[in-house]
C-alpha positions, 0 to 999 in steps of 0.5 A: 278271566281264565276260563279253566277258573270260570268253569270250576266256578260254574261247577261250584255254582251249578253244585250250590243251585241244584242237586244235579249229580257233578264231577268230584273234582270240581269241589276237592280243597274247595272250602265252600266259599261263593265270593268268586263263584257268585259270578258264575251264577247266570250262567249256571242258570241258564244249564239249570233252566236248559232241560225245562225249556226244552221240554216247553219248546217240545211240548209247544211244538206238538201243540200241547196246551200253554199252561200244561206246558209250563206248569211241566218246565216249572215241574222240571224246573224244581226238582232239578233246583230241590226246591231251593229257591222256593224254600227260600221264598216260602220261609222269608214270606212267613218271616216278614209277613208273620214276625213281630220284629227282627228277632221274631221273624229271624226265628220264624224263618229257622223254623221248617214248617210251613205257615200261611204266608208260605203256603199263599206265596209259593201259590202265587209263584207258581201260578205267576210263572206258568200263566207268565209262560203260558201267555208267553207262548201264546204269542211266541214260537216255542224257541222264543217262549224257552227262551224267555225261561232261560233269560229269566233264569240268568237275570234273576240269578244275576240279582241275587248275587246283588242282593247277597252283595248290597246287605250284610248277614242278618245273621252270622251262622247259615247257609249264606254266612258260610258262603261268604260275599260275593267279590265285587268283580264276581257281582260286576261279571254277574250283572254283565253277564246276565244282561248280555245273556239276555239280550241275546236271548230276548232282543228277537222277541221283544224291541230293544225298548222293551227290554230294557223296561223289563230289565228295569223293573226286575232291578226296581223289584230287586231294589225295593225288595232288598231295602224292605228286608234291610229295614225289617232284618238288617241283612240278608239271610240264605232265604232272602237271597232265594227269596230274590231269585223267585220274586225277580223270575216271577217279574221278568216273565209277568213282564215280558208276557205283558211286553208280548 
């Protein structure tokens, strides 16, 4: 692996997953594809996540309150991604929880306004996370609760490129269609990299045994996941794939503050 192509793939990826201004150069004769960027997506996590933990480890640091802190981090967080995944989860969460069938849901998740599964899971998704990373640093130093939202950020960006990967488009026009599959070496180099990322992480806050109970369960969330939009979409759409990223972080952190 060339580390000149891995850097562009991070550009592209860190392009893909947030409205952070890039150079020009990194997208000029790119036709958008993510088939080998996929792999980078980890690590354009974890640059993502880096601003909004430490602003969590300084807040921490001079004593601020856990939940405020986090909910700062989330804040940061967002705005840094555009709502990206949110949007995804938002729409997926009225698709499959409001349409009759395929077709029905499919049209639902098209649809920009905002329904009552939405409303109750971006709800949850923040709540989830803030009280997670609340408890997190409640029995963590901050460098350690900062490090659990960039663990987080990695691995639950790895298990999207899984997902992305494991079905096919629900659809053949949008965001995901266009982008195209991720190479299977992009995937592998996704996966790796995300576990190591997180072991090294994590491996100074938690034993061994339970990180890899938390990675288990974020790939058991992310495989059960995945099978349920198989069954009632046939494939993953762009919003299914942010829809894993929100699920996937929400379990990690949910974990790791019960593991602490």
């Amino acid at each position: 692996m060339q580390i000149s192509g891995f850097i562009d793939d991070l550009f592209r990826a860190l392009g893909f997953l947030s409205r952070i201004p890039l150079p020009d150069r990194f997208f000029a004769d790119h036709d958008g594809s993510m088939g080998r960027a996929a792999r980078a997506f980890p690590a354009a996590g974890v640059l993502i996540a880096a601003l909004p933990a430490l602003i969590l480890c300084l807040l921490l640091a001079f004593n601020a309150d856990p939940l405020m802190s986090a909910l700062l981090a989330l804040a940061t967080l967002t705005i840094l991604t555009g709502a990206l995944h949110e949007d995804g989860l938002a729409d997926t969460a009225d698709g499959l929880g409001g349409g009759r069938d395929r077709e029905h849901a499919l049209a639902i998740m098209k649809d920009s306004r905002i329904g009552t599964y939405a409303g109750v899971a971006l709800i949850l998704s923040f709540a989830l996370r803030a009280a997670a990373l609340a408890a997190i640093a409640r029995h963590a130093p901050p460098l350690a609760a900062g490090a659990t939202l960039l663990a987080a950020a990695a691995v639950s960006r790895a298990l999207m490129v899984w997902h992305w990967s494991a079905l096919p488009p629900a659809r053949p026009t949008g965001v995901a269609a266009a982008a195209g599959k991720p190479q299977k070496t992009a995937r592998a180099i996704a996966l790796l990299s995300a576990a190591a990322i997180a072991a090294v992480l994590l491996l100074s806050t938690v034993s061994a045994v339970a990180f890899l109970a938390i990675l288990a369960v974020a790939v058991l969330v992310a495989l059960a996941f995945t099978r349920w939009v198989e069954t009632r979409l046939g494939g993953h759409t762009g919003d299914t794939i942010g829809a894993t990223q929100q699920i996937c972080e929400i379990t990690l952190l949910c974990s790791l503050a019960v593991a602490l």
